[in-house]
Structures are given as C-alpha cells and as structure tokens.
C-alpha positions in Angstrom: -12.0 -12.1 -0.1 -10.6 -10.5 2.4 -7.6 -7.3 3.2 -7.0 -6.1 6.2 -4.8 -3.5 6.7 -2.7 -2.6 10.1 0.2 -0.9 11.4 -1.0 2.7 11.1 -0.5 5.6 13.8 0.9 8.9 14.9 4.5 9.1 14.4 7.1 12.4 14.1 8.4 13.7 11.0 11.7 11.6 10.2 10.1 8.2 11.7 9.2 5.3 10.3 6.3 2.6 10.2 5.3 -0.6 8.5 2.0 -1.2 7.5 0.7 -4.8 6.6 -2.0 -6.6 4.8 -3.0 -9.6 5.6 -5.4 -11.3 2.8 -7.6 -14.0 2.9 -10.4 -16.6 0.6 -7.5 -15.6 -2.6 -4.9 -17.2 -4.3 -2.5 -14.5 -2.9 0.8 -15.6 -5.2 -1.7 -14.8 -8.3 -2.9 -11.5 -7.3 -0.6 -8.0 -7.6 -1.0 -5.6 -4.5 -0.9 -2.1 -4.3 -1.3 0.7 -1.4 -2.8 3.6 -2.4 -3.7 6.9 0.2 -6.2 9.7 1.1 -5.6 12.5 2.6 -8.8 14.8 4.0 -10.2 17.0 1.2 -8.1 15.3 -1.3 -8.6 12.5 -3.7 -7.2 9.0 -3.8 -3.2 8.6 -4.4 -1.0 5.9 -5.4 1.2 5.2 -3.4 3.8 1.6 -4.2 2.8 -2.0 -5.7 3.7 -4.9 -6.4 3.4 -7.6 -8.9 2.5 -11.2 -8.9 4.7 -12.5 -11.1 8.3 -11.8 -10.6 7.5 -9.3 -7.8 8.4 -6.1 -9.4 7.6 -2.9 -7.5 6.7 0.3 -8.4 6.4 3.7 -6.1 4.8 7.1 -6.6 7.5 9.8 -7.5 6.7 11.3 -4.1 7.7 8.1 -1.6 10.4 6.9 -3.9 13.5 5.9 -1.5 11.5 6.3 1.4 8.9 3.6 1.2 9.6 0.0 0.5 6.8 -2.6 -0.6 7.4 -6.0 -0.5 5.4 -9.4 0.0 5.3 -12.8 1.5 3.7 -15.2 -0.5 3.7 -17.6 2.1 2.2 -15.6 4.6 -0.4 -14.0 1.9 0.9 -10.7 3.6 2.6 -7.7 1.8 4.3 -4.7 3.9 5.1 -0.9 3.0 7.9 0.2 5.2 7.5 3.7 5.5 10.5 5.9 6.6 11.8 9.5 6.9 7.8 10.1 7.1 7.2 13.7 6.1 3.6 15.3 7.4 2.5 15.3 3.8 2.1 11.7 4.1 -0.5 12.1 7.0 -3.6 9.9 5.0 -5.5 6.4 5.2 -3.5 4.1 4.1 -5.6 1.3 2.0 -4.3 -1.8 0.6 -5.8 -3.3 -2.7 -5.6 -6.1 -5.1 -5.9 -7.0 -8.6 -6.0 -10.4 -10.5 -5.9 -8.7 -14.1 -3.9 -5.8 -13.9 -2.2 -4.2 -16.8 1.0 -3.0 -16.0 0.7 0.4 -18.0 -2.6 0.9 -14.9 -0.8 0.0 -12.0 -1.5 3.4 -10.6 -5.1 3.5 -11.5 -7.1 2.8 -7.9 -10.3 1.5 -10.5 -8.0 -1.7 -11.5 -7.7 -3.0 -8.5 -10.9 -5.5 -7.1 -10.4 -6.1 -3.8 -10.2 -3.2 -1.1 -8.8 -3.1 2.8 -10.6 -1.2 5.8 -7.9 1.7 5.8 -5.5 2.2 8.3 -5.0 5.8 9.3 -1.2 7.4 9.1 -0.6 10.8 10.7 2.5 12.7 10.8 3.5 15.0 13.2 5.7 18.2 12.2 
C-alpha cells in the first residue's frame, strides 16, 4: 500500500493550494481518508476526512470553510483544497487511510493504517 502526497509549497496569507493523494496496492472505494498536519514543536492535528461509504466529510473547527476534502474513487485520489491560507497553517501536510474506522475516531491519527510521505505547506504573513 501506497500514499503519496503532493501539491505542498510556500504560498501568501489569503492564497490557496490543493494537495493530492494518490494511493496505490488498496481497494481505494473501501478505505476512508483523512489529512492530518504538523507543525514544528507541535503535535499531530486533524485536519478534514472523508468517508468511504457515502462520502461524508468532516473538518477540524480551525479549517472549516476554508478547506474542502473530496475524492475520486476512480482515480484512487482524494484532494484538500486549501484556501484563504492563514500562517498558522504553515505544517506537513500527511494523508492517511483507514479500512475500519469508527466514525466517533475519525480525528484520532492512531485509527488510521496507512501513512503518506508528507508534503510540506508554508504560509507566508
């Protein structure tokens, strides 16, 4: 199994970008997806994810109306579309996926199996 995550780089506050992740070796349709982030010196944050069935998504409090996950099933792909960045979203960006999870853990990083390389996001003030 494979994620790999792209799309990161410097942008200015107010910008936007659009990660992907591109997985591989998984039945992609049966797996949820989430991207989580890291900032230096701080621990690992949720950040949006979505389901596998029905494709619900969910977002942290913090990127809500700004960021917009979504996935292609055909593909095996799923995208955050990041905009009206803020520097406090300067972090790797890391995608992850999960055959079992529970919905009432779908911000808990230790549900998730299946880990991307990272893809750095800084924001400029």
């Amino acid at each position: 199994v494979q994620l790999q995550a792209s799309g990161g780089g410097l942008v200015q506050a107010g910008g936007s970008l659009r990660l992907s992740c591109a997985a591989s070796g998984l039945t992609f349709r049966s797996y949820s997806v989430a991207w989580f982030r890291q900032a230096p010196g701080k621990e690992r944050e949720f950040v949006a994810a979505v389901r596998s069935s029905g494709g619900s998504t969910y977002y942290a409090d913090s990127v809500k109306g700004r960021f917009t996950i979504s996935r292609d099933n055909a593909k095996n792909t799923v995208t955050l579309q990041m905009n009206s960045l803020k520097p406090e979203d300067t972090a790797v960006y890391y995608c992850a996926a999960s055959r079992t999870l529970i919905l009432s853990a779908i911000r808990d990083f230790r549900q998730y199996h299946y880990w991307g390389q990272g893809t750095l996001v800084t924001v400029s003030s």
